[in-house]
C-alpha positions in Angstrom: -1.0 11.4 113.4 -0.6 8.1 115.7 3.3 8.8 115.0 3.3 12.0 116.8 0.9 10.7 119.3 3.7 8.4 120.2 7.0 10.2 120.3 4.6 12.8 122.6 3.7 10.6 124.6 7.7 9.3 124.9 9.1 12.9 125.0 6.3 13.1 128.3 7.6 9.6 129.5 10.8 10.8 129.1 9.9 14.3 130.9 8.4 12.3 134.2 11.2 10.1 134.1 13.9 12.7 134.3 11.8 14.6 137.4 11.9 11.2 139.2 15.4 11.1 138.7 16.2 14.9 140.0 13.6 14.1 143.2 16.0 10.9 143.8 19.3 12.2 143.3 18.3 15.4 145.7 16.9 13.2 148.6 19.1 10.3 147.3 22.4 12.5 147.6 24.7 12.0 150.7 24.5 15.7 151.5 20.5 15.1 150.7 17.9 14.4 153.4 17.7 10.7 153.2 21.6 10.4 153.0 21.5 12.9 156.5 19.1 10.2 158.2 21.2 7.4 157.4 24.9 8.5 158.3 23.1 9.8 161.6 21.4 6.2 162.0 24.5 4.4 160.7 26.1 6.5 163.6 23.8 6.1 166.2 23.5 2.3 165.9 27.1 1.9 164.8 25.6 0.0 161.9 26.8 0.6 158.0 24.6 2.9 155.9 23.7 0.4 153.2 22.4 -2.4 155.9 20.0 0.2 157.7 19.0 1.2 154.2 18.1 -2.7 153.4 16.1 -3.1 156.9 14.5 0.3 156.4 13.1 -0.6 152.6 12.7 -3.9 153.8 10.6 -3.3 156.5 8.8 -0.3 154.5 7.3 -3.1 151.8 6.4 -5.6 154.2 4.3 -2.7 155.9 3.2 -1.8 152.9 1.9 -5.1 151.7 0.3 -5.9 155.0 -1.7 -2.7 154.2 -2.4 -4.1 150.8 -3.9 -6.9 151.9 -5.8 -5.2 154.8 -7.6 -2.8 152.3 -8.4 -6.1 149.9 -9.8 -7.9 153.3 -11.9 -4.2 154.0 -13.4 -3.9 150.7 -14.3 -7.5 150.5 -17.1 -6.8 153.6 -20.5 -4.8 152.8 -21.0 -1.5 153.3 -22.8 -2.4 157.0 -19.6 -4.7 157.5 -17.7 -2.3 157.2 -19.6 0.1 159.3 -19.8 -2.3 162.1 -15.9 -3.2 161.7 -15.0 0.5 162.1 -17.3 1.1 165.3 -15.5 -2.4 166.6 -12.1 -1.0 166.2 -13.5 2.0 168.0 -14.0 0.0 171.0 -17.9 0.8 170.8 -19.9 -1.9 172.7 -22.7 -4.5 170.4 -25.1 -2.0 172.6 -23.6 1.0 171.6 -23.2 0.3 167.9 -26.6 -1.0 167.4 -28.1 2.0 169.2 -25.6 4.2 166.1 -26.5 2.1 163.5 -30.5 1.8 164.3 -30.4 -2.0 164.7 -30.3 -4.7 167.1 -27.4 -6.0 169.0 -28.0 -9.2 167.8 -27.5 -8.0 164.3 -24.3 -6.5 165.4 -23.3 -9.7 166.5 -24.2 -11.8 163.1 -22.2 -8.8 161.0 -19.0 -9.3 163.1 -19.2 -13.1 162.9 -19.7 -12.4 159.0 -16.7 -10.0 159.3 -14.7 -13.0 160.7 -14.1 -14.8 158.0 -13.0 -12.2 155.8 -10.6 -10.6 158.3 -9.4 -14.2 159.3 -9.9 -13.4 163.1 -12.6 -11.9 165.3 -13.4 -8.6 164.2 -11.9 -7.2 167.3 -8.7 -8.8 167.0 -8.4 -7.2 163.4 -8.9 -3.6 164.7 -4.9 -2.8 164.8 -4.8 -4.0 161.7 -7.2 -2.9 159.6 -7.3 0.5 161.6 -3.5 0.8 160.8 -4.8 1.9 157.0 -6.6 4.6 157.6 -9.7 3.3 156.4 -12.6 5.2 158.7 -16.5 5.5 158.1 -17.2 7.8 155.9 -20.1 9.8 157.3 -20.2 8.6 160.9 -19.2 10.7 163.8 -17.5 8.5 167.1 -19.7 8.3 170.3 -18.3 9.2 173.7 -18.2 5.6 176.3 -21.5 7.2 177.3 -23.7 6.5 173.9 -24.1 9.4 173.2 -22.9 10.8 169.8 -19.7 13.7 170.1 -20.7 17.0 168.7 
């Protein structure tokens, strides 16, 4: 039994791994989609192909691994850090975040100089950053410059 378990699980290995290959040589292929972007790039810039590729993959997992840290920074705050973060980065005021979150503005103010440290500026600074994730507050609708909550 652990025999057959094993070639199936090879023979699905094998299945996914020939899919991945089809999906790459389609958008991989010069007459493909990513081929099209880069001879019109390679044109446009009068650059080669494979040196756009390399600043365009290059550039794509530095992004990538500034997001990876961002979400390891994000999850690393408490819930109400987080929820104070995310009203931060939507320029609400202390004021205006405490009156959302049913506490004091002082209170605001100790949870983004607890944020600080784990977002290694001001929470305010990190906004772009961390914003540039994706990450929102779950259950929380944004208020208008007035206070008062959007419906």
């Amino acid at each position: 039994m652990g025999k057959l378990k094993s070639r199936l699980a090879f023979w699905v290995y094998l299945r996914r791994a020939l899919r991945s290959l089809i999906f790459a040589s389609r958008i991989m292929h010069p007459g493909g989609e990513i081929g099209r972007a880069l001879r019109d790039l390679s044109q446009s810039e009068l650059r080669p192909e494979d040196e756009i590729a390399i600043d365009l993959l290059t550039n794509a997992i530095a992004r990538h691994q500034a997001a990876e840290e961002n979400l390891r920074r994000w999850r690393a705050l408490t819930p109400r850090e987080q929820e104070v973060s995310a009203l931060t980065c939507l320029n609400f005021t202390n004021v205006q975040i405490a009156d959302h979150l049913t506490i004091s503005p002082e209170t605001v103010k100790t949870h983004i100089a607890m944020c600080s440290p784990n977002l290694s500026c001001t929470a305010r600074m990190s906004c772009a950053r961390i914003s540039a994730t994706g990450i929102s507050v779950p259950g929380r609708r944004p208020m208008s410059s007035a206070g008062n909550a959007k419906n």
